[in-house]
Biopython code that builds the backbone (N, CA, C, O; Angstrom):
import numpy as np
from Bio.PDB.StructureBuilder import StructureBuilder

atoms = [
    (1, "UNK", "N", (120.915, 116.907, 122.477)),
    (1, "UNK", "CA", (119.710, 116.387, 123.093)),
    (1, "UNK", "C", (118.501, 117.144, 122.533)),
    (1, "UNK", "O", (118.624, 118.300, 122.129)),
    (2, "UNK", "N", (117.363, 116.508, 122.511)),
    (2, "UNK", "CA", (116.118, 117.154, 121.860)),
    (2, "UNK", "C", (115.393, 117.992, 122.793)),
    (2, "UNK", "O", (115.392, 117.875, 124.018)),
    (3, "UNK", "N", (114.836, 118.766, 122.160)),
    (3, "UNK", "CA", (114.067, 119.812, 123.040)),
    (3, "UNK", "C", (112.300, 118.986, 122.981)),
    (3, "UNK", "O", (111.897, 118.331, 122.021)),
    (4, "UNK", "N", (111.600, 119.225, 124.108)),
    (4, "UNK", "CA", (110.207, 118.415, 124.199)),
    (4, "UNK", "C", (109.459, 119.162, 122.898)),
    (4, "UNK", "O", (108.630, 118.580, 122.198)),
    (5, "UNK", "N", (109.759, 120.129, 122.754)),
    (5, "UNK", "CA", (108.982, 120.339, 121.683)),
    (5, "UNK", "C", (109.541, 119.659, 120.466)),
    (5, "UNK", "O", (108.771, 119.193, 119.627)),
    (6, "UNK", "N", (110.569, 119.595, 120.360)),
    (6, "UNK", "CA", (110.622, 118.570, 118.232)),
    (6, "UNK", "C", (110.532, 117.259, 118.716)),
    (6, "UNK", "O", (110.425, 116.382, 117.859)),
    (7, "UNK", "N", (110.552, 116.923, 119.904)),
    (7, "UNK", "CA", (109.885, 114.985, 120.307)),
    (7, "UNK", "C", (108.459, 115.540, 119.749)),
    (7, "UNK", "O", (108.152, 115.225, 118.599)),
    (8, "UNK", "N", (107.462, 116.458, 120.612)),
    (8, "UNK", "CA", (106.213, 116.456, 120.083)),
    (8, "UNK", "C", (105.860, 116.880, 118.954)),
    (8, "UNK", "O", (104.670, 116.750, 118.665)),
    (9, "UNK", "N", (106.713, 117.466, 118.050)),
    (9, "UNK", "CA", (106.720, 117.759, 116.557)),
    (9, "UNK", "C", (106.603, 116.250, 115.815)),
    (9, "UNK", "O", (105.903, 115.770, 114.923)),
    (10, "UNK", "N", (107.517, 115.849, 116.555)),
    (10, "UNK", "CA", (107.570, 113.932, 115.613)),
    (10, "UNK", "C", (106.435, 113.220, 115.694)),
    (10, "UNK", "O", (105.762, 112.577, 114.888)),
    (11, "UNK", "N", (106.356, 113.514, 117.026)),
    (11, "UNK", "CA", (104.761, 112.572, 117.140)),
    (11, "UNK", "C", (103.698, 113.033, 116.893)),
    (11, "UNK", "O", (102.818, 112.352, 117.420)),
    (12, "UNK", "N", (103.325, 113.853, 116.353)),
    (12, "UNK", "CA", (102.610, 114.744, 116.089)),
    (12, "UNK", "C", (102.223, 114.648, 114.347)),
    (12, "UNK", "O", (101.132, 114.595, 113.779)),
    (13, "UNK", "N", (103.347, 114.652, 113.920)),
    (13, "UNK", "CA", (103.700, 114.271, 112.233)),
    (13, "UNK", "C", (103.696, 112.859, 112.076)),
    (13, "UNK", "O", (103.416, 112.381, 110.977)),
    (14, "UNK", "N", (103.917, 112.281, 112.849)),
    (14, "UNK", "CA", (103.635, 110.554, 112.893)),
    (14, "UNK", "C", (102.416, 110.037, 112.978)),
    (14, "UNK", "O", (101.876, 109.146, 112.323)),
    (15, "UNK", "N", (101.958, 110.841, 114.057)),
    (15, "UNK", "CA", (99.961, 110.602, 114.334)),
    (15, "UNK", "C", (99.495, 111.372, 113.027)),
    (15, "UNK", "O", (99.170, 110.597, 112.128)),
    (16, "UNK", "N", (99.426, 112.233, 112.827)),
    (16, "UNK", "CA", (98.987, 112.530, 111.541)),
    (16, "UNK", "C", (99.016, 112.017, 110.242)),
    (16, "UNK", "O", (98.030, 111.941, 109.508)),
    (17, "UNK", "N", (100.074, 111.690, 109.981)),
    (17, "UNK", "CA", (100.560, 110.901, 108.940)),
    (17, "UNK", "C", (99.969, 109.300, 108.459)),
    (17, "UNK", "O", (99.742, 108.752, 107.381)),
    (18, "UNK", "N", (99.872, 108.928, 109.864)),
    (18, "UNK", "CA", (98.743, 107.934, 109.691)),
    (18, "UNK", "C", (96.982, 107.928, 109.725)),
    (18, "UNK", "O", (96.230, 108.171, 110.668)),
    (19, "UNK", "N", (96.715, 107.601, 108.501)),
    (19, "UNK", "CA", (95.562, 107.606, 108.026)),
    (19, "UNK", "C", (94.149, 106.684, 108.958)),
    (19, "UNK", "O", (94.417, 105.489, 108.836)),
    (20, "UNK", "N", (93.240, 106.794, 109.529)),
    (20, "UNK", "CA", (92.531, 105.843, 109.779)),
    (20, "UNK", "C", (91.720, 104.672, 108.525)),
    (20, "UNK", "O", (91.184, 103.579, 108.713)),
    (21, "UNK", "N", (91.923, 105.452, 107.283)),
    (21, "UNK", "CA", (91.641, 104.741, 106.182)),
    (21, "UNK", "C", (92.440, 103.781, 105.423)),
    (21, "UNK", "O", (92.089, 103.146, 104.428)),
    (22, "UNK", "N", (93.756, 103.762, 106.134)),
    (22, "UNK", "CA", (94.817, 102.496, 105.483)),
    (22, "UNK", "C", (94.432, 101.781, 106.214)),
    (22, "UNK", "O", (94.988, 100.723, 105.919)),
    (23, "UNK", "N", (93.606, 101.566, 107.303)),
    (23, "UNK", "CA", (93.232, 100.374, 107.722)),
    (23, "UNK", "C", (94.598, 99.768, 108.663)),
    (23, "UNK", "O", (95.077, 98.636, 108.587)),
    (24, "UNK", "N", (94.998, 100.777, 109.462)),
    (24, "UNK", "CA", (96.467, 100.733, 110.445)),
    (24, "UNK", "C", (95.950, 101.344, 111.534)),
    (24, "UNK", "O", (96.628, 102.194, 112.111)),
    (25, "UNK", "N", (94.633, 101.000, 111.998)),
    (25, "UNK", "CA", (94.361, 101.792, 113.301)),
    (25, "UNK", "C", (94.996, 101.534, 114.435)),
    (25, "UNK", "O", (95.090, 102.303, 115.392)),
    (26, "UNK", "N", (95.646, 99.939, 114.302)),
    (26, "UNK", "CA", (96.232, 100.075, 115.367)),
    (26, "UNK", "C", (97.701, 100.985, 115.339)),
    (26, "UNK", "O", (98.154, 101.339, 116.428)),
    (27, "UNK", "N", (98.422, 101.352, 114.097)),
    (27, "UNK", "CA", (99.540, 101.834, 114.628)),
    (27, "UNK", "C", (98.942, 103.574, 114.965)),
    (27, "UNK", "O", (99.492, 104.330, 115.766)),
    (28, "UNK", "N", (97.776, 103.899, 114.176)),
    (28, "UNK", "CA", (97.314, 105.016, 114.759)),
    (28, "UNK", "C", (97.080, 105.421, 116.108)),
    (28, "UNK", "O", (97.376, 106.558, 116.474)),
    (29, "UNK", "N", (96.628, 104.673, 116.789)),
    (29, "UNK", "CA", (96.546, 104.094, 118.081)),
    (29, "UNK", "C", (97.742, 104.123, 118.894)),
    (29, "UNK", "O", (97.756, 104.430, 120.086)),
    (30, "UNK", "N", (98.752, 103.787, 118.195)),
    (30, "UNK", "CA", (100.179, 104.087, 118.944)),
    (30, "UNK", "C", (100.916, 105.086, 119.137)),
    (30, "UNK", "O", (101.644, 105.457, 120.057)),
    (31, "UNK", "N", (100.502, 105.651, 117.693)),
    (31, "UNK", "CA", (100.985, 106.862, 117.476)),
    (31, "UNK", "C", (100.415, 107.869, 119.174)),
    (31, "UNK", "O", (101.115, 108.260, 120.108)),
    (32, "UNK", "N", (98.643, 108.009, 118.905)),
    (32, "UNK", "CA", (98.460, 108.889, 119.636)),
    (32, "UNK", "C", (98.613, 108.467, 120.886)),
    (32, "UNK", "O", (98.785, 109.385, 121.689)),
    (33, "UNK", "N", (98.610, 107.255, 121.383)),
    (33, "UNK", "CA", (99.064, 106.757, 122.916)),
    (33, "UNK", "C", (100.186, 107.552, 123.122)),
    (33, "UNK", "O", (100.207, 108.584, 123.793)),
    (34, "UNK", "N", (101.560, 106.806, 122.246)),
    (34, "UNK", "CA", (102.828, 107.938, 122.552)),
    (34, "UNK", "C", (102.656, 109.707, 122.668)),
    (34, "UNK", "O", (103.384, 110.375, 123.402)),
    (35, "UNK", "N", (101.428, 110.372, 121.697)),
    (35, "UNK", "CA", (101.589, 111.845, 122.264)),
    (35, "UNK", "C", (100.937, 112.105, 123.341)),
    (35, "UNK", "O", (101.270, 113.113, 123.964)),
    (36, "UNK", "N", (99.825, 111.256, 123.853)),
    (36, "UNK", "CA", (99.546, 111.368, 125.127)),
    (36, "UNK", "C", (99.921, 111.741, 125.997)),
    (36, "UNK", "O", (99.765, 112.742, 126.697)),
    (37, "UNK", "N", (100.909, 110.221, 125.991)),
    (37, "UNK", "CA", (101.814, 109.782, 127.440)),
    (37, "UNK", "C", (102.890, 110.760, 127.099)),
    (37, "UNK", "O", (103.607, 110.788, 128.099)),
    (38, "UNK", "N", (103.461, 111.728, 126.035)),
    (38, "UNK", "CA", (104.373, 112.715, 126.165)),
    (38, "UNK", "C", (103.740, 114.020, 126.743)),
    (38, "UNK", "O", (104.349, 114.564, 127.664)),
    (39, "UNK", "N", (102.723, 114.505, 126.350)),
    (39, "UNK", "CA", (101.831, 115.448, 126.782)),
    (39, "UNK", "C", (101.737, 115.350, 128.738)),
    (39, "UNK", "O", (102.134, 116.100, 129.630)),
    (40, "UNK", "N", (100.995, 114.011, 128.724)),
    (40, "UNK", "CA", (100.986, 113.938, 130.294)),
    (40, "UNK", "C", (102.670, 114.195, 130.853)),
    (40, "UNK", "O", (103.053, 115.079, 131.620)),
    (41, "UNK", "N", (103.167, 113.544, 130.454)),
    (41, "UNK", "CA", (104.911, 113.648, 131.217)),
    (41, "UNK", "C", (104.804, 115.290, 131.473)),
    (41, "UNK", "O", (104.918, 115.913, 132.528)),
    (42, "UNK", "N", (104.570, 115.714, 130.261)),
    (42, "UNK", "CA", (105.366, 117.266, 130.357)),
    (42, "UNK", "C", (104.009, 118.567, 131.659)),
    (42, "UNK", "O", (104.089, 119.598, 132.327)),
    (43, "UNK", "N", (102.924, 117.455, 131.252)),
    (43, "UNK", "CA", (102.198, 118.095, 132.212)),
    (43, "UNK", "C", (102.807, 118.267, 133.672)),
    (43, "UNK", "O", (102.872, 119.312, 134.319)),
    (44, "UNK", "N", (103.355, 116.649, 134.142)),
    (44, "UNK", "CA", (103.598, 116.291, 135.589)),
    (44, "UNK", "C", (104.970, 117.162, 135.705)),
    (44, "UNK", "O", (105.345, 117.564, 136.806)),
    (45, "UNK", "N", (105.438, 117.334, 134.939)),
    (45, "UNK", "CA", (107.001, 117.302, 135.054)),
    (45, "UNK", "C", (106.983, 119.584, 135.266)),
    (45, "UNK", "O", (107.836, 120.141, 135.956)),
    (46, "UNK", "N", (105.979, 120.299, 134.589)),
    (46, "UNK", "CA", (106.239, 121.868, 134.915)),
    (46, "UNK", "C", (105.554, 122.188, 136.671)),
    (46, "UNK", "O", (105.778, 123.177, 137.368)),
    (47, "UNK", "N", (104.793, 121.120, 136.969)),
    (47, "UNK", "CA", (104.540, 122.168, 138.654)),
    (47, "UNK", "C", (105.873, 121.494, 139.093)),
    (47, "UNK", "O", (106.556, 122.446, 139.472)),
    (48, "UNK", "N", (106.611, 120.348, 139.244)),
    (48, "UNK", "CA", (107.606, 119.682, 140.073)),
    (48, "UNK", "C", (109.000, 121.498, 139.378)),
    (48, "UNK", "O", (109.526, 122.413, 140.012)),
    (49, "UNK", "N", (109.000, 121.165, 138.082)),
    (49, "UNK", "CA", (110.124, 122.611, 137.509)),
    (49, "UNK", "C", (109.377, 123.882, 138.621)),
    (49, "UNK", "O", (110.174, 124.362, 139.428)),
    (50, "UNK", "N", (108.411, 124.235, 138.659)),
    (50, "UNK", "CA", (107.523, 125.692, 139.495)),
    (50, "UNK", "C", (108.135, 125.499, 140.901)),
    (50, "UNK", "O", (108.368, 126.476, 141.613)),
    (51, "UNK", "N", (108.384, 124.286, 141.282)),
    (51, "UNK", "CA", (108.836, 124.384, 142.869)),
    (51, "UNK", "C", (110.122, 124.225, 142.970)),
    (51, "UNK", "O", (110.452, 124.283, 144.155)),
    (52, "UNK", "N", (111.331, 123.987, 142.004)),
    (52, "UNK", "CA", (112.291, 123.787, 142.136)),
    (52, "UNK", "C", (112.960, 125.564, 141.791)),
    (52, "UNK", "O", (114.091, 125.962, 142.071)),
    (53, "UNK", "N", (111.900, 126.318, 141.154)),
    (53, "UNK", "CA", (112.379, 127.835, 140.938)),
    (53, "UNK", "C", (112.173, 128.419, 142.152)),
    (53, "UNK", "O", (113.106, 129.153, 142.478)),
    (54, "UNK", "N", (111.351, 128.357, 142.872)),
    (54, "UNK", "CA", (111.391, 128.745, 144.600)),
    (54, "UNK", "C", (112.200, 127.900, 145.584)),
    (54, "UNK", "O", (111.920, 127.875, 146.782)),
    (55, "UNK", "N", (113.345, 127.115, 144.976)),
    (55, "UNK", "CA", (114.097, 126.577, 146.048)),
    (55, "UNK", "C", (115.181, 127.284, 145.855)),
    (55, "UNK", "O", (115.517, 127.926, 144.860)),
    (56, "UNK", "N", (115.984, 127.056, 147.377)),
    (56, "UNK", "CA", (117.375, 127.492, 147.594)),
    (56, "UNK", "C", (118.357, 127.531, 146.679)),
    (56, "UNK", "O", (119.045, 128.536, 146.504)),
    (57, "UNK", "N", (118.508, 126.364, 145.979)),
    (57, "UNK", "CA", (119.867, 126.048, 144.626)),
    (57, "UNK", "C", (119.343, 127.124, 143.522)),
    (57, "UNK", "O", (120.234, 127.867, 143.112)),
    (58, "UNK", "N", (117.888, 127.357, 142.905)),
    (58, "UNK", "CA", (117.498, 128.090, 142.172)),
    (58, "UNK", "C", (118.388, 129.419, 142.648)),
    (58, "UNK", "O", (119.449, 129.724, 142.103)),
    (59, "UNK", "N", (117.781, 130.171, 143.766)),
    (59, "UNK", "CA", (117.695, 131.146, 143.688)),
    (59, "UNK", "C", (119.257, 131.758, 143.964)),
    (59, "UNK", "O", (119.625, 132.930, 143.881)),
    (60, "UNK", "N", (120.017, 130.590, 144.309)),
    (60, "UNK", "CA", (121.397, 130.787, 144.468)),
    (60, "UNK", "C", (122.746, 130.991, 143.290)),
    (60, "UNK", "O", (123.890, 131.440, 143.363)),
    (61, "UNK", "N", (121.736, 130.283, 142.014)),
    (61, "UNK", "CA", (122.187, 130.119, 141.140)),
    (61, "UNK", "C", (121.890, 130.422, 139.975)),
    (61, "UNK", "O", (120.931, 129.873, 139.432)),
    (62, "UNK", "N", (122.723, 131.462, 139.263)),
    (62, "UNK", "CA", (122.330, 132.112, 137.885)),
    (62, "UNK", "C", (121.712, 131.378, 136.451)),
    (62, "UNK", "O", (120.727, 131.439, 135.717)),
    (63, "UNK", "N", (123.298, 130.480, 136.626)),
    (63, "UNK", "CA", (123.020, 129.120, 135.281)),
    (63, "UNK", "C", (121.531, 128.233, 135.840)),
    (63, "UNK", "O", (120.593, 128.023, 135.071)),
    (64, "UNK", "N", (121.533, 127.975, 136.672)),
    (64, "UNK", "CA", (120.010, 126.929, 136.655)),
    (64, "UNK", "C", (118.895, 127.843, 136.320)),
    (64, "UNK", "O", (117.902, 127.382, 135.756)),
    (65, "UNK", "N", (119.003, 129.583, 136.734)),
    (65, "UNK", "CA", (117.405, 130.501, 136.229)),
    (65, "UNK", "C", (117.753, 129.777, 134.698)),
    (65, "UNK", "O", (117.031, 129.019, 134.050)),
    (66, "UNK", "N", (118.257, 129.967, 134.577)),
    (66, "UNK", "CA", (118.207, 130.505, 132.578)),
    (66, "UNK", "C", (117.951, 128.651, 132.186)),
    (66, "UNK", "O", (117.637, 128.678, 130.996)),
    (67, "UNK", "N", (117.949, 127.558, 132.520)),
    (67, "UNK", "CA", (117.569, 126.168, 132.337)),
    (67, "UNK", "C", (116.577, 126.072, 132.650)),
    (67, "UNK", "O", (115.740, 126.033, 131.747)),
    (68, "UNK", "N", (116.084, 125.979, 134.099)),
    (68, "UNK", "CA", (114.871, 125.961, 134.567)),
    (68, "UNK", "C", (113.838, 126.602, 133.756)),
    (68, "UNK", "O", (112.858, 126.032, 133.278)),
    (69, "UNK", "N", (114.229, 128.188, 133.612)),
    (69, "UNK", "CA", (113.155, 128.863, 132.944)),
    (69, "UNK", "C", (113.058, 128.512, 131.400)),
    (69, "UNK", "O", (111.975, 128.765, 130.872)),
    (70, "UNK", "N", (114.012, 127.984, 130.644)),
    (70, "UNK", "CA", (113.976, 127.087, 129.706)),
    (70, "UNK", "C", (112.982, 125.624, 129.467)),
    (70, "UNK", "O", (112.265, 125.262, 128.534)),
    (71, "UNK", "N", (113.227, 125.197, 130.393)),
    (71, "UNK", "CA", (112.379, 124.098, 130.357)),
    (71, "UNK", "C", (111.665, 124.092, 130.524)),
    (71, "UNK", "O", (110.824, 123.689, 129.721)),
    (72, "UNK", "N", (111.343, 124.578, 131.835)),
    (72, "UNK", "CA", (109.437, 125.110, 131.523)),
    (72, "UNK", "C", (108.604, 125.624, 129.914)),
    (72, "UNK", "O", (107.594, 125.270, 129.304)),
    (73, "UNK", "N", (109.720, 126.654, 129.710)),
    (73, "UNK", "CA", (108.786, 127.256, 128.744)),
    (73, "UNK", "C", (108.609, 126.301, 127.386)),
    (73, "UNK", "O", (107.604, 126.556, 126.723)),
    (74, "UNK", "N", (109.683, 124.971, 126.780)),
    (74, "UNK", "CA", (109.836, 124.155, 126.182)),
    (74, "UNK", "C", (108.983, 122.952, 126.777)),
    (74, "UNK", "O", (108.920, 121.905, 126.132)),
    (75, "UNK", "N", (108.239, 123.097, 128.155)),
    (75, "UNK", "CA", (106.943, 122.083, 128.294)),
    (75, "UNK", "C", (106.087, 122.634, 127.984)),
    (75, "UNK", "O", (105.172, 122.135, 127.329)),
    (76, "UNK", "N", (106.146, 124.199, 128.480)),
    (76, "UNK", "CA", (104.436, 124.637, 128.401)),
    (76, "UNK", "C", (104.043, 124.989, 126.621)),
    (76, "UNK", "O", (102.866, 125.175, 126.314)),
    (77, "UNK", "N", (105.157, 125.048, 125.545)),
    (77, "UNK", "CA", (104.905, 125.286, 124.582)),
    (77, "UNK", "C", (104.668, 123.424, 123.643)),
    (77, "UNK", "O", (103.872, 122.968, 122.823)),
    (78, "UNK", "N", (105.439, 123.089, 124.124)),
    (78, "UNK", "CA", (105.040, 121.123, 123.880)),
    (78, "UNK", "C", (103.395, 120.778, 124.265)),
    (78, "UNK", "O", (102.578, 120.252, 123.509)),
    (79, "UNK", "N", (103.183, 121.212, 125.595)),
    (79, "UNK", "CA", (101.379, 120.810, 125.918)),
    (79, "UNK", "C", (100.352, 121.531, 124.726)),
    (79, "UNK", "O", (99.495, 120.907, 124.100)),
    (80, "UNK", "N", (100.743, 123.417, 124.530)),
    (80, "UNK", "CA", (100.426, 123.905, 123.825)),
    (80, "UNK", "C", (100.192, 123.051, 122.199)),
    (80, "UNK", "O", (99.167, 122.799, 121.565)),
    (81, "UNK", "N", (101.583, 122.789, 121.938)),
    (81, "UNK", "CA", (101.214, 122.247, 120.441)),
    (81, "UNK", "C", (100.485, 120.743, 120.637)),
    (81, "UNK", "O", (99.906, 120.272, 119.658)),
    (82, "UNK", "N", (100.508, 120.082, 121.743)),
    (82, "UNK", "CA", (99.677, 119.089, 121.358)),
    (82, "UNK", "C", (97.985, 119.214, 121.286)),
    (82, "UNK", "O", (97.196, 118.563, 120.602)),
    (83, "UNK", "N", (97.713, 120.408, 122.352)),
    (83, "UNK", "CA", (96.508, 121.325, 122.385)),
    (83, "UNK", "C", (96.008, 121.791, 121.132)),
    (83, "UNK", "O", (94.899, 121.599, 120.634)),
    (84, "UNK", "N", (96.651, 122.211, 120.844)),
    (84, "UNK", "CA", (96.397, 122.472, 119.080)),
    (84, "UNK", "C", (96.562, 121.263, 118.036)),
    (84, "UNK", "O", (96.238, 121.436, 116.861)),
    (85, "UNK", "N", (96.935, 120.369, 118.363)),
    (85, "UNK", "CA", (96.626, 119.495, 117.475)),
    (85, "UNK", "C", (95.718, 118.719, 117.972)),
    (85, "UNK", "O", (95.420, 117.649, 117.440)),
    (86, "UNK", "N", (95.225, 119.118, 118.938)),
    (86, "UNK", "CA", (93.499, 118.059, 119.061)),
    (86, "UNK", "C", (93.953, 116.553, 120.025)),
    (86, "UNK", "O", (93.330, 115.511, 120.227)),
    (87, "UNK", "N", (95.349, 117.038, 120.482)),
    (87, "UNK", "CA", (95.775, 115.871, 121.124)),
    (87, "UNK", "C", (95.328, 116.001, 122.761)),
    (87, "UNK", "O", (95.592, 115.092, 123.548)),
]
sb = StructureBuilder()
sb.init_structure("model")
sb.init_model(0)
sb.init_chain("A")
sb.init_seg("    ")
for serial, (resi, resn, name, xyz) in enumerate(atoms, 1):
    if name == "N":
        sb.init_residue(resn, " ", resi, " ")
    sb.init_atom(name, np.array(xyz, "f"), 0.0, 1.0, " ", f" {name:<3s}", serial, name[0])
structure = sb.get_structure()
């Protein structure tokens, strides 16, 4: 399974890759819609991960720290690179 960050690596190299001068604005357009709407996901998706690390199953359970705290840090570094790419 992919980690959010090489989805936003793809789209990222995809939006870029397309030129506004080939005269393909609309797939440019698609391109950056899709890193958007990946950007927003990963936005919504780390406070819902922040409250599931202060619940009961978290704190009961070794294997979910080390996922949880995984995934977070594989959103907050995904928002990051789209931040840096001006997305």
């Amino acid at each position: 399974m992919k980690k959010e960050i090489q989805i936003a690596e793809e789209n990222i190299k995809s939006w870029k890759f397309t030129k506004p001068q080939d005269k393909e604005l609309w797939r440019l357009n698609i391109y950056l819609s899709k890193c958007q709407q990946h950007k927003a996901s990963c936005e919504r998706d780390v406070p819902k991960l922040e409250k599931i690390k202060e619940s009961i199953v978290y704190i009961e359970n070794e294997l979910c720290h080390h996922l949880i705290d995984e995934m977070i840090e594989d959103k907050k570094q995904t928002i990051k690179l789209y931040n840096e790419a001006g997305i």
